[in-house]
N, C-alpha and C positions, 0 to 999 in steps of 0.2 A: 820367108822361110822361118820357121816358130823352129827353134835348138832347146827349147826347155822353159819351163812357166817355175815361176819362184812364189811361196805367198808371201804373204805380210812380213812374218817371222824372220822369214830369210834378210828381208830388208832393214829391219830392224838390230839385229846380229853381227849381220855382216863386219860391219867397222870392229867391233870390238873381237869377232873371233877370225879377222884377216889383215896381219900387219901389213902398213900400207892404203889399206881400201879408204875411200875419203868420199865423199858427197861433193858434189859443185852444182848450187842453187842458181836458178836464173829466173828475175824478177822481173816483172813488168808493171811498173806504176805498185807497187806494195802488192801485186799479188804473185805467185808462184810458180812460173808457165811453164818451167823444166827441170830436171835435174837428170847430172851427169856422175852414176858410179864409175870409179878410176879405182887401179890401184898401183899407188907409185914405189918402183923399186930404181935400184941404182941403174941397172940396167934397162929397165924400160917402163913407160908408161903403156898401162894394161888398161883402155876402154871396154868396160865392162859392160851397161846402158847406159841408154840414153832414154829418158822418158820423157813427154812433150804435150802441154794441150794444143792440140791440131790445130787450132782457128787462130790462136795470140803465136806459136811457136812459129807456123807459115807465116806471119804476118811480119815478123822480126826476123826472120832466117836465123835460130836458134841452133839449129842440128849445124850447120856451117860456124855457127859463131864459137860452135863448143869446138868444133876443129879446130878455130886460129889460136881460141884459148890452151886447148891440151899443146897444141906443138909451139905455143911460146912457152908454157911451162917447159916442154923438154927442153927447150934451147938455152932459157934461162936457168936452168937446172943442169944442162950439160947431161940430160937421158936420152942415149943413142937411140932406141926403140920406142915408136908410138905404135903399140899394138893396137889395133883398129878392131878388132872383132869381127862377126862373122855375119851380121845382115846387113840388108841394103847394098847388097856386092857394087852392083854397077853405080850408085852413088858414088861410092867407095873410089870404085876404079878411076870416076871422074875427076874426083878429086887428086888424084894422084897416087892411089895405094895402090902397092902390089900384092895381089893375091897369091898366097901359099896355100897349094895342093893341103889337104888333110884326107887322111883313110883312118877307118876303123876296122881293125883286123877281125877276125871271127874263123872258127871252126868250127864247122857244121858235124853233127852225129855223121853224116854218112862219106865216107871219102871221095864217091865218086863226083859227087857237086863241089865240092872242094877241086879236084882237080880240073872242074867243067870252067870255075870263075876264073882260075891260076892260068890256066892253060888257053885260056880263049878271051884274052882282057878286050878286043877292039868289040867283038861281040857283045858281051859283058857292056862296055859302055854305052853300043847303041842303044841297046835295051832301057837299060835308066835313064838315058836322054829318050827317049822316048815317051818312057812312063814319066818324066817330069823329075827323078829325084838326081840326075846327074845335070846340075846347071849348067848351060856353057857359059864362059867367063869370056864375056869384051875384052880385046885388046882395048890398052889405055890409048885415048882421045888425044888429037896433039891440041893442046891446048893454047896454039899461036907463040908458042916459046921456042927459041931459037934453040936446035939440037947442037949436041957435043961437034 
């Protein structure tokens, strides 16, 4: 699922016009296979991207490594939140994240489709699980770990 394309600019910028945002480089042998945008506040670590060369990143489990990395940062930091961001859900989920619902509100010029979406949400969902834009979300995997 593509949420929005950034150029160069944006990357460049970022750190200096969002307190907190920080780069986390990951090397392989002197070359540069990944990097993880973060932005750290008191309250949570914000995973921003993650960008990856596919062939060295697969080969080293990099997308994972930058996970044990960001949540020992929160631990050793004492930041209750690792926001995880919002692609690769069911990686996500495998790993242990919990998915939070998000809706974008909108009103439409004409009231009567307004009251078609408000008034008939199970309908409404079918439809975009249909058309592909309402994802269904995995429940989390028991992962061989003994329950509460």
């Amino acid at each position: 699922m593509a949420l929005g394309m950034h150029n160069r600019l944006f990357f460049e910028k970022i750190c200096q016009m969002v307190q907190g945002a920080e780069y986390i480089l990951y090397f392989v042998k002197d070359q540069l296979a990944a990097f993880n945008l973060i932005v750290v506040r008191q309250d949570a670590l914000v995973d921003e991207y993650f960008c990856m060369d596919y062939e060295i990143g697969r080969q080293y489990n990099l997308y994972f490594l930058s996970w044990l990395d960001n949540i020992r940062y929160c631990i050793d930091h004492q930041i209750p939140v690792y926001h995880v961001g919002h692609g690769a859900q069911e990686t996500k989920v495998h790993l242990g994240a919990t998915l939070t619902p998000s809706f974008v509100l909108f009103k439409h010029r004409r009231p009567l489709f307004d009251r078609f979406l408000f008034g008939q949400p199970a309908v409404v969902e079918r439809i975009f699980s249909y058309l592909g834009f309402w994802p269904a979300i995995a429940p989390p995997r028991n992962l061989g770990r003994a329950g509460p």
